[in-house]
C-alpha positions as CSV (number, residue, x, y, z in Angstrom):
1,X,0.0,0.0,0.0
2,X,1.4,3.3,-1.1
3,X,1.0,6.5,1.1
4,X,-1.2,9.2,-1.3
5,X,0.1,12.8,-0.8
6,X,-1.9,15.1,1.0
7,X,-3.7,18.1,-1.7
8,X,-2.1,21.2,-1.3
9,X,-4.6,24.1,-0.3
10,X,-4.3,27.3,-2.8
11,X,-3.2,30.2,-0.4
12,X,-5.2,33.5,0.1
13,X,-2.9,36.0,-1.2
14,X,-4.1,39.6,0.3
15,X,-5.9,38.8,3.4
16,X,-5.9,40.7,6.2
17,X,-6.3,39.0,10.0
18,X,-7.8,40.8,12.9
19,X,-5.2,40.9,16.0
20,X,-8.2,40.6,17.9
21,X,-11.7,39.5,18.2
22,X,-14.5,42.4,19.0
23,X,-17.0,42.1,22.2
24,X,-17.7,42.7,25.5
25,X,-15.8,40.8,28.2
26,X,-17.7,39.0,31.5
27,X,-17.4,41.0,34.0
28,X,-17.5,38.0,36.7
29,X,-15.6,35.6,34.6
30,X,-13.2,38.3,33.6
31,X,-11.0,39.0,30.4
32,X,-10.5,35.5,28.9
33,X,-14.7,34.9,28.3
34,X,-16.1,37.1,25.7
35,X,-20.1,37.4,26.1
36,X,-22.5,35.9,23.0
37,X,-24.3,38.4,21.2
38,X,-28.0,37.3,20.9
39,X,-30.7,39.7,19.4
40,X,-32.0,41.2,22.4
41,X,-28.8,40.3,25.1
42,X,-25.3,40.1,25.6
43,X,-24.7,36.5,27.6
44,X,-22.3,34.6,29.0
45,X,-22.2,30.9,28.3
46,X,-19.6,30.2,31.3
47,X,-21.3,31.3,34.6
48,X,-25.0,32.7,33.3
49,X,-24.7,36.7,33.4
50,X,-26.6,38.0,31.1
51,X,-27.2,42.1,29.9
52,X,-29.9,43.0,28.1
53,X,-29.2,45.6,25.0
C-alpha cells in the first residue's frame, strides 16, 4: 500500500487578519470569556450573566 500525498490548499494571497476579536468581556468571569451576542442580550455561556441591550 502506497501512502497518497496530502492536496495542497491554494493560499489566500491579500488577506488581512484581525489581531483581535471584538466584544464585550464578563465582568464575573473576567478577560479570557467574551459574552454571546443574541438579538435582544449580551450573555455569558460560562457562569450565566446576562445584559440586556
Amino acid at each position: 500500500m502506497a501512502k497518497e500525498k496530502k492536496k495542497e490548499k491554494p493560499k489566500r494571497e491579500g488577506t488581512l487578519t484581525k489581531p483581535y476579536k471584538k466584544g464585550k468581556h464578563c465582568p464575573k468571569c473576567g478577560p479570557g470569556v467574551k459574552l454571546a451576542d443574541h438579538k435582544n442580550r449580551l450573555s455569558c455561556g460560562k457562569c450565566g450573566y446576562y445584559e440586556k441591550k
